[in-house]
C-alpha positions in Angstrom: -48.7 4.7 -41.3 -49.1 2.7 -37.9 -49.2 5.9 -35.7 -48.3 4.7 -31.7 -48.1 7.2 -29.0 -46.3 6.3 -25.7 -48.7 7.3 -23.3 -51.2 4.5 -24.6 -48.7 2.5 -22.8 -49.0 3.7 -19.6 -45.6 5.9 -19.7 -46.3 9.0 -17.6 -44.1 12.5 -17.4 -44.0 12.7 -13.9 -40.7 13.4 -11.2 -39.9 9.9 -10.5 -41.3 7.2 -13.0 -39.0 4.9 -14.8 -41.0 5.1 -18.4 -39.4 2.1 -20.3 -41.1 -1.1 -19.8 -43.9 1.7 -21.3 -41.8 2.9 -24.1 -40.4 -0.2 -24.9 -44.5 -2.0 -25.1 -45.5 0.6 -27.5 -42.0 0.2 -29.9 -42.8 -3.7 -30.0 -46.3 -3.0 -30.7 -45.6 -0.9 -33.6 -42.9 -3.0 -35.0 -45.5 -5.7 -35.0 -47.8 -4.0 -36.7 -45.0 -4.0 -40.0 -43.7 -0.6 -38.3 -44.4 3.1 -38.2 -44.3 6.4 -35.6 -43.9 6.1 -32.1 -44.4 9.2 -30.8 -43.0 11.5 -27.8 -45.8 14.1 -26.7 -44.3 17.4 -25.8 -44.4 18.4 -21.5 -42.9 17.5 -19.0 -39.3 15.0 -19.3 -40.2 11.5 -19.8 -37.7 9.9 -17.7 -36.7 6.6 -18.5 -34.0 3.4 -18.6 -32.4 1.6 -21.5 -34.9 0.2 -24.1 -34.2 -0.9 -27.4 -35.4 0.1 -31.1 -36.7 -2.1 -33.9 -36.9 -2.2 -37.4 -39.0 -0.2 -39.5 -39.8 2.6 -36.5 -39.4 6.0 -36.7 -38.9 7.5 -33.3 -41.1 10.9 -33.5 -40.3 13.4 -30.6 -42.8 16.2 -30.9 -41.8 19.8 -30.7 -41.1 20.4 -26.8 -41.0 16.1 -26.2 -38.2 15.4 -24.2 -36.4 11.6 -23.2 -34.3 12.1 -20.3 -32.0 9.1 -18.8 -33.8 7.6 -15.5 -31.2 8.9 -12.7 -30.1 5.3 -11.0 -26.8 3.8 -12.0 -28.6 0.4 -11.3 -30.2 0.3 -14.6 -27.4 0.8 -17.0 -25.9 -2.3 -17.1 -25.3 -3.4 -21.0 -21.9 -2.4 -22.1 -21.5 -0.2 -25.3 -18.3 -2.5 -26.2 -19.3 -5.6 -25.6 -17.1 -8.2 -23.2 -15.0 -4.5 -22.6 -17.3 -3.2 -19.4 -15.2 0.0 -18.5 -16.2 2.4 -21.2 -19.8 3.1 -20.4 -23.6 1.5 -21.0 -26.2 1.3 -23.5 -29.4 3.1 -23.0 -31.2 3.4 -26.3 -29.9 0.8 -28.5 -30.3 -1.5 -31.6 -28.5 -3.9 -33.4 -29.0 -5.7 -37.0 -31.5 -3.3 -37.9 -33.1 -1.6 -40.7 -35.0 1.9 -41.2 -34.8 3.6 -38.2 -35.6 7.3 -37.9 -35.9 10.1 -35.1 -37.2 13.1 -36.7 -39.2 15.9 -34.7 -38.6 19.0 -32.8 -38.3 17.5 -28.9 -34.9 16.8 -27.4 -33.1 13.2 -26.3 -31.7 14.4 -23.0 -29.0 12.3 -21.5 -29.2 13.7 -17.8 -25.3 13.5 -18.1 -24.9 15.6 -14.9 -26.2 13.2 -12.9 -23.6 10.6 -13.1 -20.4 12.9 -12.8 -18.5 13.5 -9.6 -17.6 16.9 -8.0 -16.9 19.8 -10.5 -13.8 21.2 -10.8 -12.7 24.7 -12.9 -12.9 23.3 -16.6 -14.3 19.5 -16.2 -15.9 16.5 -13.2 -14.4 14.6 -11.6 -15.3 11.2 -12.8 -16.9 8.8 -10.5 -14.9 5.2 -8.8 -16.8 2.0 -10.2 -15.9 -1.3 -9.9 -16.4 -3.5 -13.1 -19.2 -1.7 -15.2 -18.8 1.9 -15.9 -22.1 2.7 -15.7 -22.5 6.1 -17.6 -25.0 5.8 -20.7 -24.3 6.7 -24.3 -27.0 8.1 -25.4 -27.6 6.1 -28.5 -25.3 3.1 -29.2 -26.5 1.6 -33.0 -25.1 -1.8 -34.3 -25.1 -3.4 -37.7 -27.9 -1.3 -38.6 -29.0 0.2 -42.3 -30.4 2.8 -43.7 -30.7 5.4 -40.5 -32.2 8.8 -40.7 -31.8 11.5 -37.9 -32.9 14.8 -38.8 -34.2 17.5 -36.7 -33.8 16.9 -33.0 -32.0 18.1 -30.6 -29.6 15.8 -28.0 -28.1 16.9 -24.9 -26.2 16.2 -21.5 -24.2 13.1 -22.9 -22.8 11.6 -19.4 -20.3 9.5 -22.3 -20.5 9.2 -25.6 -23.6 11.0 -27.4 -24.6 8.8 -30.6 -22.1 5.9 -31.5 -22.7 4.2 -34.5 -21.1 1.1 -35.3 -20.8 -1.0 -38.4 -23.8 0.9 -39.8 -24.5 1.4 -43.6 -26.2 4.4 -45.5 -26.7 6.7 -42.1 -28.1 10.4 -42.5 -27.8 13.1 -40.0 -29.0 16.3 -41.0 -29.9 19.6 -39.4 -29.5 18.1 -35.7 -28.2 20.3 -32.5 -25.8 18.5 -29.6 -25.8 20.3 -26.5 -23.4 18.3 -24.7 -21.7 20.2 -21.2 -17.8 20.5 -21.6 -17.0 20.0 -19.0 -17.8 16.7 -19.2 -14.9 14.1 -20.0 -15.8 11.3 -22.9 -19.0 13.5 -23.9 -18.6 13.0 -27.9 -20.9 14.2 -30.0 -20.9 11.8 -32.7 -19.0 8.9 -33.0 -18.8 6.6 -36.8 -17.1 3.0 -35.9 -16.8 0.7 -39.0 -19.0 2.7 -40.9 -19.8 3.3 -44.1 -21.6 5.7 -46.8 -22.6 8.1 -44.2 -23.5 11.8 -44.7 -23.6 14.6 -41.7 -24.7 18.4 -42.4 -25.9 21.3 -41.0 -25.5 20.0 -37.5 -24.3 22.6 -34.5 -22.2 20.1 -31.7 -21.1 21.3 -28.6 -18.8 19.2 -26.8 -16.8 18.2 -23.9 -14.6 15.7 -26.2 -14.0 14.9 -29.9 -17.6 16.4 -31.7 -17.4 14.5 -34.5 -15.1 11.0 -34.2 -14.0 8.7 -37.2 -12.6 5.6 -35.7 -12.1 1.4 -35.7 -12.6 -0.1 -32.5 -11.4 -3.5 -31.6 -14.4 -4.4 -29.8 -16.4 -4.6 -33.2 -13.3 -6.0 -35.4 -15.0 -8.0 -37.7 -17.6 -5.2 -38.8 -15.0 -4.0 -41.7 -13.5 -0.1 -42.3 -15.0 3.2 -41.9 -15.1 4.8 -45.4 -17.6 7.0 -47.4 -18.0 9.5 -45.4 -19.0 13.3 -46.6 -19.6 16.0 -43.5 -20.7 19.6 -44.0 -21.7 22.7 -42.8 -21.5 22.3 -38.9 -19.9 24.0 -36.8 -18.5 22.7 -34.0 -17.0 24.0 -30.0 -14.9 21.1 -28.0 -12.6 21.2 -25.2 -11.2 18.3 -26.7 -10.8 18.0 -30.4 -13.3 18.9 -33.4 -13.0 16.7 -35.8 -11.0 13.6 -34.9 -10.3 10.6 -36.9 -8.4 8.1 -34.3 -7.4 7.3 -32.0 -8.8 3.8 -31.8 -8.4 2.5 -35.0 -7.4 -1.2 -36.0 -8.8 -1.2 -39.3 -9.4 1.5 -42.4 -10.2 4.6 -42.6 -10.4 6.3 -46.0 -12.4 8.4 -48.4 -13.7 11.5 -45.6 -14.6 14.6 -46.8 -15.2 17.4 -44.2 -16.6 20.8 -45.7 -17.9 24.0 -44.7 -17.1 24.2 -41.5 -16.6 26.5 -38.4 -14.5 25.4 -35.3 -14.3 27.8 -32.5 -13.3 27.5 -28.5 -11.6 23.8 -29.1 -8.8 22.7 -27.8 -7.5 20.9 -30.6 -9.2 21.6 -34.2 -8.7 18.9 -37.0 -6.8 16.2 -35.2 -5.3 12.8 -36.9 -4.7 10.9 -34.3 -3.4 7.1 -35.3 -2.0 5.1 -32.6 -2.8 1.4 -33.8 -2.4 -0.8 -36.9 -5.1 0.2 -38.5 -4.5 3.4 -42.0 -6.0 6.1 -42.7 -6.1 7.2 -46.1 -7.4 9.9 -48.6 -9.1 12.1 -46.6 -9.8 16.1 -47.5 -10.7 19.0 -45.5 -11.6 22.0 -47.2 -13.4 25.8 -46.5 -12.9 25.5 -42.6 -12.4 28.2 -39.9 -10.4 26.9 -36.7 -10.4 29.2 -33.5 -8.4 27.2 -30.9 -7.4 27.5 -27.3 -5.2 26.1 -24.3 -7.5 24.2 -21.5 -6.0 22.0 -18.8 -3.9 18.7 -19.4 -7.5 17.0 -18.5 -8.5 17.5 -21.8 -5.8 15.8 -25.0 -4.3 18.9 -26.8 -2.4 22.0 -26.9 -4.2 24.2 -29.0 -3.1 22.6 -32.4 -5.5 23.8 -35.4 -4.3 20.7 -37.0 -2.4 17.7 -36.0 -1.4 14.9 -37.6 0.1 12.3 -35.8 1.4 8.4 -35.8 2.7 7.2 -32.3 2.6 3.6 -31.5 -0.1 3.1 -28.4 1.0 3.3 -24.5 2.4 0.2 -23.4 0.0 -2.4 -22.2 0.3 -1.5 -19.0 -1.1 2.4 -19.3 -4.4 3.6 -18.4 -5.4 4.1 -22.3 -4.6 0.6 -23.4 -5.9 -2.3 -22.0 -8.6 -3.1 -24.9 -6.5 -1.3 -27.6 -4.4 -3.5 -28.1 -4.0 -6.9 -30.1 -5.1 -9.7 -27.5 -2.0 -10.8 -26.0 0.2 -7.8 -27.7 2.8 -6.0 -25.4 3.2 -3.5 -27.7 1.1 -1.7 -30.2 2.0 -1.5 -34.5 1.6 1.7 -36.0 -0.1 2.3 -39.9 0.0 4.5 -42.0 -1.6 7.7 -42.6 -1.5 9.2 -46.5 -2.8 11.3 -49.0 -4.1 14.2 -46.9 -5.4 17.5 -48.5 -5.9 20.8 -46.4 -7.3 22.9 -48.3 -8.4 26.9 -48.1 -8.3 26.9 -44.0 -8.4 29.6 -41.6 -6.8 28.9 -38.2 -6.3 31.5 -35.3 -4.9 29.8 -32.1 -2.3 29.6 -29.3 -0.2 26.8 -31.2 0.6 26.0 -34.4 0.3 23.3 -37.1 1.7 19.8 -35.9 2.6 16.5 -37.7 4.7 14.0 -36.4 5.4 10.3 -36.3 7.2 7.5 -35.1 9.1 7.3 -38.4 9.3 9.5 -41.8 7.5 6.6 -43.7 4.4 6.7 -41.2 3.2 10.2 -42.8 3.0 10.6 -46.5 1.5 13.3 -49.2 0.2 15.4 -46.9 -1.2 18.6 -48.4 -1.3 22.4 -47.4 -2.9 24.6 -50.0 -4.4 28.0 -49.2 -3.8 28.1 -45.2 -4.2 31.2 -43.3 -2.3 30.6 -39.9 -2.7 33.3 -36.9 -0.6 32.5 -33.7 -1.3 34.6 -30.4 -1.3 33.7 -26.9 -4.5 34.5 -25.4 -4.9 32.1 -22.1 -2.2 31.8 -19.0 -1.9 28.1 -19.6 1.8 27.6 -20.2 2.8 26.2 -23.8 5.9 25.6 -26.1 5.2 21.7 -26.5 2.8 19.4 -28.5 1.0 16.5 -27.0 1.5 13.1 -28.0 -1.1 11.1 -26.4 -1.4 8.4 -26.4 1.7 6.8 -27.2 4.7 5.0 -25.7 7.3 7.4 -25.4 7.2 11.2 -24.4 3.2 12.9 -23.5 4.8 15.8 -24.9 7.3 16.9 -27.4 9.3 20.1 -28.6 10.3 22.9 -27.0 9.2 25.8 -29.0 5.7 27.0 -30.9 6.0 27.0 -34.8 3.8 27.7 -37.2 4.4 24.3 -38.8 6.5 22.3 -36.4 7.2 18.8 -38.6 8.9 16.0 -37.5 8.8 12.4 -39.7 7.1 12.9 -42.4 7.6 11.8 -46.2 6.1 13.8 -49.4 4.9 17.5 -47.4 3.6 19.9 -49.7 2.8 23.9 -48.8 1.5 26.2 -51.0 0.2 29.1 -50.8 0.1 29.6 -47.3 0.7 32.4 -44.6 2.0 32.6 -40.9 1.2 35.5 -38.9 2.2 36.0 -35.4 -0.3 38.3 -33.1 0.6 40.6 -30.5 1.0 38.3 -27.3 4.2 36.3 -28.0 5.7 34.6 -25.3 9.7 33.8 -25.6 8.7 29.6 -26.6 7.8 31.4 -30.1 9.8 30.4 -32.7 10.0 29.8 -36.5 7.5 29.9 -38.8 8.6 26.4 -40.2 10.4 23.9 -38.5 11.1 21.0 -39.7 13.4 17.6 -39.1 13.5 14.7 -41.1 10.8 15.6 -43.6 11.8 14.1 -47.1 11.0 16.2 -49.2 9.7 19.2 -48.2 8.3 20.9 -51.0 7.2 25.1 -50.1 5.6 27.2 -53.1 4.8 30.9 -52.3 5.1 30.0 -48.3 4.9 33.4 -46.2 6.1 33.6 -42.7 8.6 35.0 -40.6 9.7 34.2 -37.1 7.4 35.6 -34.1 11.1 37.3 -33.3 13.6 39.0 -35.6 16.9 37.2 -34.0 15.8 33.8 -35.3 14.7 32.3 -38.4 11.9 31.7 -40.3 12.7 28.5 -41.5 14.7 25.8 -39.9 15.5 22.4 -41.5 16.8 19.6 -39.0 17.8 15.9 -39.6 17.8 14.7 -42.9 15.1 16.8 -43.7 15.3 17.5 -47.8 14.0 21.3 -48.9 13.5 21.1 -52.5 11.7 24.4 -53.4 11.0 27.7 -51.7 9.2 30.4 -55.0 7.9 33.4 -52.9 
């Protein structure tokens, strides 16, 4: 193997060098050579601007090797979505590539503090720009095959950590993210039109979604996101844990998440469809949610799950803009069907939450096995759900359940158990409410009401209760 180590190329460790015209001469050098290692030596931070990969290079950062993101907005100019130039830059990139690796012990670090605006108590202040938003994503990937990350560790995302998009046959294995949370739009990782992609044994720490299934528009023509399998991580985000949405104009299907432990998130497994695109046939199975309230900076009310399908904002809100269809006022809604909870523990301030625009928008959805725990246990006030994005109300209902349903077609519970903990305040309510859910099927449901003068069950709407064995 072609063996190329950066310093060969003149890139030096020092306070104040940008390293990569350096890094960038020894990754063209190897990849002319038919490929191989380029190698990070361990010391001092490398600091360095965007550069790009190429095939057939495996990007070796030694044990104690670190990358860190040149501090000058100036050189982040390449936008991670293409003609879109609000949503951040490219600093290590690739596109239409093939065998591409980082392995090693040493740490891609994405100086992410450097670009944010004052702090405040639970997140920064984000900074005013003009046209191009400069703040890098740490790795943005496009079109590429057969990708293999194993073994490092990446920090101090300023936006979005790694962002694969349209990529095929993508590994990432034993890997830690270190991102700060209280940094907005610091996702961990991010799958966009991809397929046949496995993630395990990865620890994230976020200050957004840590792992994010979506579709964007930006990359249209680069097909669904399917074939997905992710175990054994576990996971901290002031935002949500695992997300699939909310961009999504396309497919997303066949997702298995496994083996998993959520804890300190705001929101744990979120389903979050707010455009055309479906999302279909998804399970999540043997996971431990520990959710809590932060500040209505961050999306979510302490939901261990939520399930959701809200048309978009109008074209005129702050979260459009690019979502929608090109000359669209208004945003369609798909579908989202045949999902399976299965054998999950959840302790949180809020309970379970699905809801839609209409009953037809949510169908089979599947609760087997699920432990629920409700307790208040921060002074952020609750009693609602949040909706965002969407056109209508930010926020909905006026009480906590432990299931609180509204729209939905084909709900099945089984097995399952609410438990109300010793801090209740008087927004409370029923262990299952429900309106307009046709059926509702419940076998061996337990729960009672956090208080005796109300009931544990409450059917609203045209909602259809078809069996209750306890």
């Amino acid at each position: 193997m072609n063996i190329t180590n950066i310093n060969d190329f003149g890139a030096v460790n020092d306070d104040f060098t940008n390293n990569s015209l350096a890094i960038q001469k020894a990754i063209d050098h190897c990849a002319g050579l038919g490929g191989g290692k380029v190698v990070i030596p361990p010391g001092k931070p490398f600091l360095t601007g965007p550069f790009d990969l190429k095939s057939n290079i495996e990007l070796h950062l030694e044990q104690g090797a670190v990358l860190k993101a040149y501090p000058d907005e100036g050189v982040y100019i390449k936008s991670a979505f293409r003609k879109n130039l609000g949503e951040g830059t490219i600093w290590i990139g690739g596109e239409n590539l093939s065998q591409i690796s980082f392995t090693g012990g040493g740490t891609i670090d994405g100086n992410g503090i450097f670009f944010m605006g004052d702090e405040l108590h639970d997140s920064y202040e984000l900074k005013p720009f003009e046209t191009v938003d400069p703040r890098p994503h740490i790795l943005t990937l496009v079109s590429c095959k057969n990708v293999k990350m194993h073994g490092i560790t990446v920090s101090n995302a300023a936006y979005w950590a790694l962002h694969f998009i349209g990529c095929y046959d993508v590994s990432i294995a034993n890997i830690s993210i270190y991102n700060d949370i209280k940094v907005r739009n610091s996702d961990g990782i991010d799958l966009d039109h991809c397929q046949n992609v496995r993630i395990s044994n990865c620890h994230i720490e976020s200050g957004d979604d840590c792992i994010c299934l979506k579709n964007r528009r930006e990359y249209e023509e680069l097909g669904p996101c399917k074939n997905i399998v992710i175990s054994n991580c576990t996971l901290i985000s002031t935002s949500c844990a695992i997300k699939i949405g909310s961009e999504n104009m396309d497919a997303i299907s066949h997702v298995t998440f496994n083996n998993c432990i959520i804890t300190g998130s705001c929101r744990g497994i979120g389903i979050q469809n707010r455009d055309e695109g479906t999302v279909s046939d998804i399970i999540f199975s043997n996971i431990m949610v520990e959710c809590k309230q932060f500040s209505d900076v961050w999306w979510g009310m302490a939901e261990p799950i939520y399930i959701t399908a809200y048309p978009r904002a109008s074209h005129n809100h702050k979260d459009a803009g690019w979502r929608l269809k090109p000359g669209a006022k208004e945003a369609s809604i798909g579908k989202v069907s045949n999902i399976t909870f299965a054998n999950i523990r959840c302790k949180s301030e809020n309970g379970i939450f699905l809801g839609a625009a209409s009953p037809d928008l949510l169908d089979n959805i599947r609760f087997n096995d699920i432990d629920l725990e409700i307790s208040k246990t921060t002074e952020y006030p609750g009693g609602y759900y949040d909706c965002r994005p969407c056109k209508d109300a930010d926020f909905i209902g006026e009480q906590t359940s432990g299931f609180y349903m509204v729209n939905a077609s084909n709900v099945y519970i089984s097995n399952t158990t609410v438990n109300w903990g010793t801090q209740r305040p008087d927004y409370y309510g029923n262990a299952l409410y429900a309106e307009n859910i046709t059926p509702l099927v419940l076998d061996n449901f337990n729960g009672t009401a956090a208080f005796e003068n109300l009931e544990s069950i409450v059917k609203k709407g045209k909602t259809q209760l078809e069996k209750i064995a306890n």
